[in-house]
NUTIVO-271114 format. One line per 8 residues: number of its first residue (from 0); their letters; for each residue x, y, z of N, C-alpha, C. Coordinates in Angstrom, 3 decimals, always signed. Each point is the difference from the previous one (the first is absolute). Layout:
BEGIN
NUM = a = X,Y,Z,X,Y,Z,X,Y,Z | ...;
This chain:
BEGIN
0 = xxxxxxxx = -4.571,-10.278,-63.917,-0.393,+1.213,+0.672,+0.677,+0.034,+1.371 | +0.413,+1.083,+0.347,+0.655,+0.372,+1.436,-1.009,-0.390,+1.052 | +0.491,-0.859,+0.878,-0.862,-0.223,+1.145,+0.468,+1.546,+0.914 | -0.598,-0.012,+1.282,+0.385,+1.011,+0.899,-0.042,-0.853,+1.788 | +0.541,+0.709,+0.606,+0.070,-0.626,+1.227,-1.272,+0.863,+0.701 | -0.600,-0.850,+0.840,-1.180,+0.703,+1.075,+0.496,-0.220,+1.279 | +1.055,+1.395,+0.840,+0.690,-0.303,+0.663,-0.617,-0.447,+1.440 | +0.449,-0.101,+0.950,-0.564,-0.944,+1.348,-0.678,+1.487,+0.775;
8 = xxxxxxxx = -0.141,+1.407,-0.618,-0.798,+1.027,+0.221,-1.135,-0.356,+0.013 | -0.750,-0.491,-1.167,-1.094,-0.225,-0.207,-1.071,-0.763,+1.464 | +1.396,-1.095,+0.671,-0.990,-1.212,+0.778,-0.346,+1.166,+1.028 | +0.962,+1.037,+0.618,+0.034,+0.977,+0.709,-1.117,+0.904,+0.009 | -0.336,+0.180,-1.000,-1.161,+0.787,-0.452,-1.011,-0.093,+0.182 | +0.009,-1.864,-0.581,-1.231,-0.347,+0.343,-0.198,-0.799,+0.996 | +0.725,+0.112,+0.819,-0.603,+0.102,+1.644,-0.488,+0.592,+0.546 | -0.352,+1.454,-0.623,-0.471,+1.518,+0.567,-1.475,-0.202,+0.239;
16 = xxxxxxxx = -0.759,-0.186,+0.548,-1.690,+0.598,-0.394,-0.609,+0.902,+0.537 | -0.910,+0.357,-1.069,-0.580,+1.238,+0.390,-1.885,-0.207,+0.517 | +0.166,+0.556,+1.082,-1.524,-0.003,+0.582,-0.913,+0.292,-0.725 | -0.153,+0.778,-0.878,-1.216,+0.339,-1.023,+0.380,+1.270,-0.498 | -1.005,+0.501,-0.718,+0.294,+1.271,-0.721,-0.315,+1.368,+0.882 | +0.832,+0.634,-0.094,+0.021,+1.375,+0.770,-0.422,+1.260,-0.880 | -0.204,+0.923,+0.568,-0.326,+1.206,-1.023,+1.246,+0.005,-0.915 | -0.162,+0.570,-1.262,+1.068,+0.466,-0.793,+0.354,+1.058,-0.053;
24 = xxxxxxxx = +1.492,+0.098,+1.048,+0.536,+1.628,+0.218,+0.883,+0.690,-0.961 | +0.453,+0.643,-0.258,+1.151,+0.512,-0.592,+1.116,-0.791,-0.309 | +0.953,+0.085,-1.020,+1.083,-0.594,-0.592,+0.667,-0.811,+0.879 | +0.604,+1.011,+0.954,+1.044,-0.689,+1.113,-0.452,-0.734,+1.178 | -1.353,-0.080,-0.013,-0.638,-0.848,+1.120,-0.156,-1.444,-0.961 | +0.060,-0.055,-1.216,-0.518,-1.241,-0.826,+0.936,-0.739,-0.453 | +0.721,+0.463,-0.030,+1.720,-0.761,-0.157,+1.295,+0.002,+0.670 | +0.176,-1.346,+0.098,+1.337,-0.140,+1.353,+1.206,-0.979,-0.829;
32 = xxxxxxxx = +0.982,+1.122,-0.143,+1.538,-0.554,-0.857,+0.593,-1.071,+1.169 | +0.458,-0.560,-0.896,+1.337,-1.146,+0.198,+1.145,-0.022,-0.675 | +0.888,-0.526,+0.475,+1.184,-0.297,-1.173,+0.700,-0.887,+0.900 | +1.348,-0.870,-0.479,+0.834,-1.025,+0.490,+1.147,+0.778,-0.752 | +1.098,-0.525,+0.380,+1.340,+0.397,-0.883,-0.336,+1.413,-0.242 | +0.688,+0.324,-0.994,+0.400,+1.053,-0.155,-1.235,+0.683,-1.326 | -1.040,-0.497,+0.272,-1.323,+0.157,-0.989,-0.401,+1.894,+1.158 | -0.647,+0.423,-0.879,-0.851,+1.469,+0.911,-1.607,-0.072,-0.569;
40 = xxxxxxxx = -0.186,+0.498,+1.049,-1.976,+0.168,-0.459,+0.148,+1.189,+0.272 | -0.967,+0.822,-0.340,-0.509,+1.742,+0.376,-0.685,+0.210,-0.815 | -0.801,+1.041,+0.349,-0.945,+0.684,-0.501,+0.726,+1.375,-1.687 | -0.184,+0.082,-0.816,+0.125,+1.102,-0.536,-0.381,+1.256,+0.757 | +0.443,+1.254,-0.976,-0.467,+1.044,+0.699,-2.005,+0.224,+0.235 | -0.150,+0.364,+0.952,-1.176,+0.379,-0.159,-1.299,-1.372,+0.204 | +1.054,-1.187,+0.295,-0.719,-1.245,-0.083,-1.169,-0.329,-1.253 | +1.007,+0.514,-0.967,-0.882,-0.065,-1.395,+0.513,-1.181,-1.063;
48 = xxxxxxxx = +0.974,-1.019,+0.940,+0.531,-0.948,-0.199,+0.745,-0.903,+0.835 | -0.022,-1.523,-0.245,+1.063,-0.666,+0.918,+1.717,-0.354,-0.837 | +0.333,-0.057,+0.696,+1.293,-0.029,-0.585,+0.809,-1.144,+0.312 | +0.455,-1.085,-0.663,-0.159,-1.092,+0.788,+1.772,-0.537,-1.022 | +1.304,+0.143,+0.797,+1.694,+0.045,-0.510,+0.455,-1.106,+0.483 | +0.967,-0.619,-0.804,+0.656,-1.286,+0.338,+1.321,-0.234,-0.262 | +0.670,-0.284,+0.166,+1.694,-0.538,-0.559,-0.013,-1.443,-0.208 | +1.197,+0.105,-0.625,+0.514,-1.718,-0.036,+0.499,-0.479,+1.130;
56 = xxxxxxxx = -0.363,+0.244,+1.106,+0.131,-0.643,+1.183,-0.712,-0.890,+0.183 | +0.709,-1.759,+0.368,-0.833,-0.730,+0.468,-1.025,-0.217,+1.342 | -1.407,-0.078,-0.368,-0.986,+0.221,+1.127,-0.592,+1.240,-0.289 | +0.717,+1.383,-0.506,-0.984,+1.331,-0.216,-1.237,-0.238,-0.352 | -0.908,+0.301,+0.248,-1.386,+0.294,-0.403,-0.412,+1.598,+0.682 | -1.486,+0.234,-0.628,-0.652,+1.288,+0.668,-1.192,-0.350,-0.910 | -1.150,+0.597,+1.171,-1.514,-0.336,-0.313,-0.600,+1.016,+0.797 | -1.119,+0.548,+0.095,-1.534,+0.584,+0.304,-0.775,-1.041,-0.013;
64 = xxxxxxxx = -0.207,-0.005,+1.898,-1.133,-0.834,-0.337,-1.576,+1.305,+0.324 | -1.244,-1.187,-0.391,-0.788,+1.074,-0.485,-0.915,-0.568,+1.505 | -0.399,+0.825,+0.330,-0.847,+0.095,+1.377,-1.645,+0.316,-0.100 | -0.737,-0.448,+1.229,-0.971,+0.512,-0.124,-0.704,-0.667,-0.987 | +0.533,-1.738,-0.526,-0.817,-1.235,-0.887,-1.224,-0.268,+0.039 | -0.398,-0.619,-0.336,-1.215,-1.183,+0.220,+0.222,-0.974,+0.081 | -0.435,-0.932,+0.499,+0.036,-1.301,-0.111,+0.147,-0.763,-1.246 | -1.248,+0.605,-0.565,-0.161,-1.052,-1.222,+0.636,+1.091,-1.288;
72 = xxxxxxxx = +0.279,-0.775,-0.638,+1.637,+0.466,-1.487,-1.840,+0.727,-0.444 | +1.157,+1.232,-0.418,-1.028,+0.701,-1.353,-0.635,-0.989,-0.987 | -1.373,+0.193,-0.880,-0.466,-0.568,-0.697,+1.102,+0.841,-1.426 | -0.223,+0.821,-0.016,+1.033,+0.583,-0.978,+1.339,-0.086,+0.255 | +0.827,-0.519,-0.982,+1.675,+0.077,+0.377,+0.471,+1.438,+0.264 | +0.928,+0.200,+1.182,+0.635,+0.866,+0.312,+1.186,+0.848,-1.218 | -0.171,+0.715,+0.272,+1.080,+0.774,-1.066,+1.254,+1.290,+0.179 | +1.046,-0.101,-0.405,+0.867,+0.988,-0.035,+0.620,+0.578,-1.134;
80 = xxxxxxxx = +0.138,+1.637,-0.009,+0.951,+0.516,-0.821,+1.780,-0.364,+0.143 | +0.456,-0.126,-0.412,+1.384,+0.373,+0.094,+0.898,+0.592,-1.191 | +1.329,+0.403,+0.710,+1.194,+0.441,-0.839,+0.828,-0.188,+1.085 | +1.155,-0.462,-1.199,+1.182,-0.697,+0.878,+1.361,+0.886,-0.966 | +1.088,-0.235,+0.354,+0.769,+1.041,-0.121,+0.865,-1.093,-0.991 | -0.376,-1.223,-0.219,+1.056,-0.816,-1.072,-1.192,-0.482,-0.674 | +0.894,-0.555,-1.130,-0.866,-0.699,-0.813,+0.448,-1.333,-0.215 | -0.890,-1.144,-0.010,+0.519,-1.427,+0.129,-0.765,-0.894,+0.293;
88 = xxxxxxxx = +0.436,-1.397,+0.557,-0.849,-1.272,+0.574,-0.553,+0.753,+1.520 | -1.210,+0.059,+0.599,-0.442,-0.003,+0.981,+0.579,-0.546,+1.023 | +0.090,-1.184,-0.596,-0.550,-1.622,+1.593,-0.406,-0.004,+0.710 | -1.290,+0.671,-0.670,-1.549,-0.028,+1.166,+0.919,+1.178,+0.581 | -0.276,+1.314,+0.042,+0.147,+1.052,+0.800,-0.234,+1.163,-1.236 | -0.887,+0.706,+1.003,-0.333,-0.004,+1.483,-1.418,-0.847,-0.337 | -0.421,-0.653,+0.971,-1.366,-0.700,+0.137,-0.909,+0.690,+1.062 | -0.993,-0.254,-0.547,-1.270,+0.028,+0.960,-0.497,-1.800,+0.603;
96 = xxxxxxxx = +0.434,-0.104,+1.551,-0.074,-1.175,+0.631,-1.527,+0.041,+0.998 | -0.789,-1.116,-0.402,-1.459,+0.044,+0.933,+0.548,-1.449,+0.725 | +0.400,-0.372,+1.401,+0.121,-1.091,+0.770,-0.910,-0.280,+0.576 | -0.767,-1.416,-0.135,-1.043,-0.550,+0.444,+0.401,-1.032,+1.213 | -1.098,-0.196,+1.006,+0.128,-0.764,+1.547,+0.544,-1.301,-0.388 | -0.498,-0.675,-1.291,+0.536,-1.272,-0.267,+1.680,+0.040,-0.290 | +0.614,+1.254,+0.243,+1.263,-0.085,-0.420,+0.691,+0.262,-1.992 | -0.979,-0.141,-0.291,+0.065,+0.407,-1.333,+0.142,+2.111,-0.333;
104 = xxxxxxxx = +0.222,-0.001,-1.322,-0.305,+1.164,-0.611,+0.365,+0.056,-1.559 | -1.076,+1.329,-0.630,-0.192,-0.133,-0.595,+1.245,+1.593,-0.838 | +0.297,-0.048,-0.574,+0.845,+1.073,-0.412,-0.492,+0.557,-1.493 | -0.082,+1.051,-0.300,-0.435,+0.673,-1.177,+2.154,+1.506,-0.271 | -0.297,-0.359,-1.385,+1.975,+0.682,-0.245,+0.066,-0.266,-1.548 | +1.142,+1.201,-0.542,+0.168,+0.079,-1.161,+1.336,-0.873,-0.525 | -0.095,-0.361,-1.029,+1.223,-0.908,-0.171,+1.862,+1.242,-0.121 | -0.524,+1.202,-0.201,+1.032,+1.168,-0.924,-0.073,+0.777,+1.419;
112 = xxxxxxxx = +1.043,+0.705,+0.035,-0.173,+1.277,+0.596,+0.730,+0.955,-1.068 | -0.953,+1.012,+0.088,+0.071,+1.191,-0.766,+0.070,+1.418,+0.274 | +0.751,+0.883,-0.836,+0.425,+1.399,+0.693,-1.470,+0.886,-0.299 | -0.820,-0.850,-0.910,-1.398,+0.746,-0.820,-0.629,-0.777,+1.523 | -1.781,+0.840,+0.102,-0.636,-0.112,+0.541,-0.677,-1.271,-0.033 | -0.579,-1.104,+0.676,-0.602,-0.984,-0.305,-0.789,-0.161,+0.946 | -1.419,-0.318,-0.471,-1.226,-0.457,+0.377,-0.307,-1.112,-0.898 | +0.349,-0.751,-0.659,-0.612,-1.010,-0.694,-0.160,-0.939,+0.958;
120 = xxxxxxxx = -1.461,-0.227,-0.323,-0.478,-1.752,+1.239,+1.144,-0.768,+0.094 | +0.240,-0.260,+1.231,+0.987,-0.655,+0.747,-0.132,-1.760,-0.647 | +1.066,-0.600,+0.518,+0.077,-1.564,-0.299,-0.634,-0.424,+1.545 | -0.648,-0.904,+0.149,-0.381,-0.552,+1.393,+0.265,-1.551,+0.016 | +0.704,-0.624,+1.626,+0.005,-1.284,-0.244,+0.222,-0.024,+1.216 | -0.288,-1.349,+0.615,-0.341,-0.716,+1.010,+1.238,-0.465,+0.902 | +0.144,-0.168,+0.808,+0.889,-0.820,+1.130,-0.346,-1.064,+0.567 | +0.133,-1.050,+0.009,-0.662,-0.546,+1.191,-1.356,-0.626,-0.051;
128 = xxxxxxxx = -0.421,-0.316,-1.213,+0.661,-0.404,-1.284,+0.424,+0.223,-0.583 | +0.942,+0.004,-0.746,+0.687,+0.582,-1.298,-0.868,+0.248,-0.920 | -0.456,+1.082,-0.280,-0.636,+0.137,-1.916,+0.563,+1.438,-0.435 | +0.563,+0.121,-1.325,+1.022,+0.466,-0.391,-1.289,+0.636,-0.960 | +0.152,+1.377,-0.021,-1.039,+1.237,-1.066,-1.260,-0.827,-0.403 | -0.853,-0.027,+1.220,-0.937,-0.274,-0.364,-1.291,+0.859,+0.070 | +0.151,+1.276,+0.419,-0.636,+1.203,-0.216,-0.468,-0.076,+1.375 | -0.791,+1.086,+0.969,+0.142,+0.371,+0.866,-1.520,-1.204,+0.780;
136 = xxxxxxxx = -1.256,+0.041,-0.931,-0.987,-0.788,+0.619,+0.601,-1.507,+0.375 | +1.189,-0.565,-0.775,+0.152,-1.514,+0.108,+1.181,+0.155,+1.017 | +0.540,+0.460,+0.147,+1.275,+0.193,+1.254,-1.193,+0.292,+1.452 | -0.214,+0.937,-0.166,-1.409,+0.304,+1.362,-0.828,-1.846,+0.644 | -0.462,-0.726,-1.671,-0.673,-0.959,-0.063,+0.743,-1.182,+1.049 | +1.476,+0.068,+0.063,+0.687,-0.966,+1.003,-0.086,+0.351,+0.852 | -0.697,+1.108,+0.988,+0.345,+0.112,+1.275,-1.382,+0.464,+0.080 | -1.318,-0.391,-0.847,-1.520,-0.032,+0.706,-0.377,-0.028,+1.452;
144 = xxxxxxxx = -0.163,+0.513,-0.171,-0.913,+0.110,+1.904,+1.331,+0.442,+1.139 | +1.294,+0.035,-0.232,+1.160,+0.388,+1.012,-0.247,+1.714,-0.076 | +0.194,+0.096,+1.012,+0.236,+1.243,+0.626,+0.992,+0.785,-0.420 | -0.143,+1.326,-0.691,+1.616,+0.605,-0.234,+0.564,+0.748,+1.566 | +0.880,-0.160,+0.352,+1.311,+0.325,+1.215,+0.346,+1.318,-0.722 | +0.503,-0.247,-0.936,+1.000,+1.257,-0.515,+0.015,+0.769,-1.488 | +0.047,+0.847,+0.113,+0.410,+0.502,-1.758,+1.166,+0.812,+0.071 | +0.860,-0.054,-1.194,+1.291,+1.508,+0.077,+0.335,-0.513,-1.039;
152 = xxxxxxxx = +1.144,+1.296,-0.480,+0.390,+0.043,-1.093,+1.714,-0.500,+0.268 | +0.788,-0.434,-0.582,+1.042,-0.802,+0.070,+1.201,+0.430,-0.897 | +1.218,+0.168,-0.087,+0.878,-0.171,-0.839,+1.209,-0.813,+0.936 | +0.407,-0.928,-0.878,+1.285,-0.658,+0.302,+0.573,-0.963,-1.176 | +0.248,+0.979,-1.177,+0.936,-0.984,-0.923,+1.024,+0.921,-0.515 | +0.743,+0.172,+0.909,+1.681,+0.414,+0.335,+1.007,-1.184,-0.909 | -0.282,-1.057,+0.350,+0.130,-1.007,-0.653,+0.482,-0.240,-2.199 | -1.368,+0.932,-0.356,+0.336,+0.318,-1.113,+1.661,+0.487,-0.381;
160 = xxxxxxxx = +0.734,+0.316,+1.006,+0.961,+0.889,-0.608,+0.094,+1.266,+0.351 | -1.121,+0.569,+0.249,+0.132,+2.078,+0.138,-0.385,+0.097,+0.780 | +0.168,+1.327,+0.700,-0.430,+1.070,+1.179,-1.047,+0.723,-1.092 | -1.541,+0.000,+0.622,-1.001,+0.397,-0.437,-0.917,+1.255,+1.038 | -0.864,+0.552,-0.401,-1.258,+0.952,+0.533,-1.215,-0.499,-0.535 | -0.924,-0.381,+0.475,-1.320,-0.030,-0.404,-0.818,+1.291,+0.176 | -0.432,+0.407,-0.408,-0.738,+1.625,+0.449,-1.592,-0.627,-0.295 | -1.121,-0.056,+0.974,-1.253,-0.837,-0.300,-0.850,+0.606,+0.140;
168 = xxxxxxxx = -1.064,+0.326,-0.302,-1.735,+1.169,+0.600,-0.830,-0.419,-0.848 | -0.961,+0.143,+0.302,-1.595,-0.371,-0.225,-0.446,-1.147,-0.297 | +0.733,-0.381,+1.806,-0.288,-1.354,+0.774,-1.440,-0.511,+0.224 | -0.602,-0.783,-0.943,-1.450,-0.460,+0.531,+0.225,-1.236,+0.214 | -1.052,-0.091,+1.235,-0.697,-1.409,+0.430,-1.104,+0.440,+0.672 | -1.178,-0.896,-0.065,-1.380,+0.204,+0.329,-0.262,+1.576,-0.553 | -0.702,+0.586,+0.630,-0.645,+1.153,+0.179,+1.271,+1.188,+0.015 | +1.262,-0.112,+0.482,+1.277,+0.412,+0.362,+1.039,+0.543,-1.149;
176 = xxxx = +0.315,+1.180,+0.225,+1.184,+0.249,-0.690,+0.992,+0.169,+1.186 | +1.432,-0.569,-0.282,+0.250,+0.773,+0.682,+1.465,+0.734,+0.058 | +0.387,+0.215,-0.895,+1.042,+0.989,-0.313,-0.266,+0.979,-1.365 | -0.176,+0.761,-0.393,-0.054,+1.287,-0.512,-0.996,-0.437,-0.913;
């Protein structure tokens, strides 16, 4: 099976913390793009989607991160729609990334990207320790009692070979949607 790289974005990320939970405002107050290289984040029209583009440039990535967290990881796994504009190996992209204070995280991602719509329950697995699809309660289970820092959504496997689009909405975590 294709491993994937978890680029040195991630440690970045999760250095971020967030003071506690704030009201939940509108689209563009709840999500804040990134990219490296020649990756783009943006909003779709109407912010009824994130849009999250990459090349075969080494280092590209682009992510949404998701704002306005909690501390403690959803009891329910987080979830996303997507459609992507190729069809093929993923390598882990785009992911949904939860970074915990111990330095760990836990990642939930489809193995395919597909031009059809996909919501099927995500794969989830651990960092920090390593545990490889072990569904979303046993990845959470390594980082008991740590604090989550960060959540966002991620693409960076340029790597595969192609220049890709992720097109993503009906972003949940906790209580939260937060793209279309």
């Amino acid at each position: 099976m294709k491993r994937f790289l978890v680029s040195s974005m991630v440690a970045a990320v999760a250095a971020i913390g967030f003071g506690g939970v704030a009201a939940f405002a509108g689209p563009a107050q709840n999500i804040s793009f990134f990219h490296g290289a020649d990756g783009s984040a943006h909003w779709a029209p109407q912010q009824a989607a994130i849009v999250l583009s990459e090349t075969t440039t080494p280092g590209a990535y682009a992510g949404a991160q998701l704002m306005h967290i909690d501390s403690t990881a959803p009891l329910v796994a987080p979830s996303f729609k997507d459609v992507d504009n190729v069809i093929g190996d993923g390598g882990g992209s785009p992911r949904l990334v939860i970074a915990f204070a111990d330095g760990g995280i836990v990642m939930g991602y489809r193995l395919q990207m597909s031009t059809s719509p996909q919501s099927d329950p995500l794969q989830w697995d651990s960092m920090v320790p390593f545990r490889y699809n072990v569904g979303y309660e046993a990845a959470l289970a390594a980082h008991s009692g740590s604090p989550v820092v960060a959540a966002y959504l991620v693409t960076d496997s340029g790597w595969e070979g192609h220049a890709y689009t992720n097109t993503i909405s009906n972003v949940t975590y906790g209580d939260n949607t937060y793209a279309g």
